[in-house]
C-alpha positions in Angstrom: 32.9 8.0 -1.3 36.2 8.3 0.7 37.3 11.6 1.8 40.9 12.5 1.4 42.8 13.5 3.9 39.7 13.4 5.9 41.3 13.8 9.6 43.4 17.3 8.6 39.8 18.6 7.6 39.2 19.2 11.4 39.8 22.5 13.0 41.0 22.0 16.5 39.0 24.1 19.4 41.5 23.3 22.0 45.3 24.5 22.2 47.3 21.9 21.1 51.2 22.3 21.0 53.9 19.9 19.2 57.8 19.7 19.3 59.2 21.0 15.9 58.9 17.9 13.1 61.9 16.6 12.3 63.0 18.7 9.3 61.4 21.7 10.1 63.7 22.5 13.1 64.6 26.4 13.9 68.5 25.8 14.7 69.4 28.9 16.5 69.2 27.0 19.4 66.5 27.6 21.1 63.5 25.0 21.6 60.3 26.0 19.8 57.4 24.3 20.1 54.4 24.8 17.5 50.7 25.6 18.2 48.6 23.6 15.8 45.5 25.2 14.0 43.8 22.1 12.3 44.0 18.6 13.3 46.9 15.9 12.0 46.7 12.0 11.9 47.3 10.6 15.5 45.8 13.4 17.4 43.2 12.3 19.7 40.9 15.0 18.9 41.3 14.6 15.3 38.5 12.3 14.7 36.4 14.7 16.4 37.3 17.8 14.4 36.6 15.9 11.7 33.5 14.7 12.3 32.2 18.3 13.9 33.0 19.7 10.2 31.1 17.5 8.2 27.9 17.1 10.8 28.0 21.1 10.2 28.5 21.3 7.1 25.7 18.5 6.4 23.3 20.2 8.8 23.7 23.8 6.2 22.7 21.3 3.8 19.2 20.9 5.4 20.0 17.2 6.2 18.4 16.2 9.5 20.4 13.8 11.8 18.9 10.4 13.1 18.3 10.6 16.9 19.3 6.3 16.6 22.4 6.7 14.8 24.0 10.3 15.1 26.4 9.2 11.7 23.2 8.9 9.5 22.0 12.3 7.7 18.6 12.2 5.6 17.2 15.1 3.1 14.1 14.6 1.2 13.8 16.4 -2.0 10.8 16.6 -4.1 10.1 13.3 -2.4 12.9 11.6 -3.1 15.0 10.9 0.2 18.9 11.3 0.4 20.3 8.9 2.8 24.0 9.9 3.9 26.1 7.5 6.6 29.7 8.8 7.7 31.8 5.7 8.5 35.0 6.9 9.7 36.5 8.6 6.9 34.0 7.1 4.1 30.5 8.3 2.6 27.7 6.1 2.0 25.4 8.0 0.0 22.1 6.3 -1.5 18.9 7.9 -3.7 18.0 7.8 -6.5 20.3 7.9 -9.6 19.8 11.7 -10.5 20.2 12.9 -6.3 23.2 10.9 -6.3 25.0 12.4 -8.9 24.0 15.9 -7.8 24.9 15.1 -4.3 28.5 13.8 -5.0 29.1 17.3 -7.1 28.4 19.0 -4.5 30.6 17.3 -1.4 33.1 17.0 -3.9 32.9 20.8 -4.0 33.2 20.9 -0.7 36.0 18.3 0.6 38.2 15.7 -1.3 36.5 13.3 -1.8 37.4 10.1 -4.3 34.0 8.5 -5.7 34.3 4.4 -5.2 31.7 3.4 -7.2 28.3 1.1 -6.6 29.0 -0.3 -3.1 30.0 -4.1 -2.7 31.2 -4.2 0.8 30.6 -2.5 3.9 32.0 -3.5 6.9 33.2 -6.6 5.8 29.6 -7.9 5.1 28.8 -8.1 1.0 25.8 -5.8 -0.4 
């Protein structure tokens, strides 16, 4: 699954001030700056935000993170594991059939998220 606009999900924890974007200038002449509340594309702490959102999120979930690889999130219901991976600003969600289905309703609830289908690629290797 790819999560829209994933990077302005992130709320910022430090103060971060721009210069007006073009466009949305004040002109009475003075020189504003702006104080941001959540994250935009090209901020260095944006990938950060973002990721601190969804490993909290996914943690109310009752998914436990892997101590090897802190981007992969496992739940077992009834059995059945749920295996999550955050790549960047993708979803890798595998179980079975049913637990997929139910799991991509409720992320989608959640964020934006556009489903991709069956996976046939990840990081330039083919599955």
């Amino acid at each position: 699954m790819d999560v829209k606009t994933a990077f302005l999900n992130g709320t910022i924890d430090e103060e971060v001030y721009i210069e007006q974007p073009l466009g949305f200038e004040v002109k009475d002449g003075k020189a504003y700056v702006c104080r941001l509340k959540k994250a935009l594309y090209g901020l260095k702490q944006a990938p950060r935000a973002r990721y601190a959102r969804m490993d909290a999120y996914l943690q109310r979930m009752c998914f436990t993170k892997s101590f090897v690889d802190l981007n992969l999130y496992i739940k077992v219901v009834d059995g059945e594991p749920i295996i999550i991976l955050l790549y960047v600003d993708d979803l890798l969600l595998t179980s079975v059939e049913g637990r997929i289905e139910e799991c991509k309703k409720k992320r989608v609830a959640k964020f934006d998220m556009k489903d991709l289908g069956l996976m046939h690629y990840y990081l330039g290797l083919e599955v």
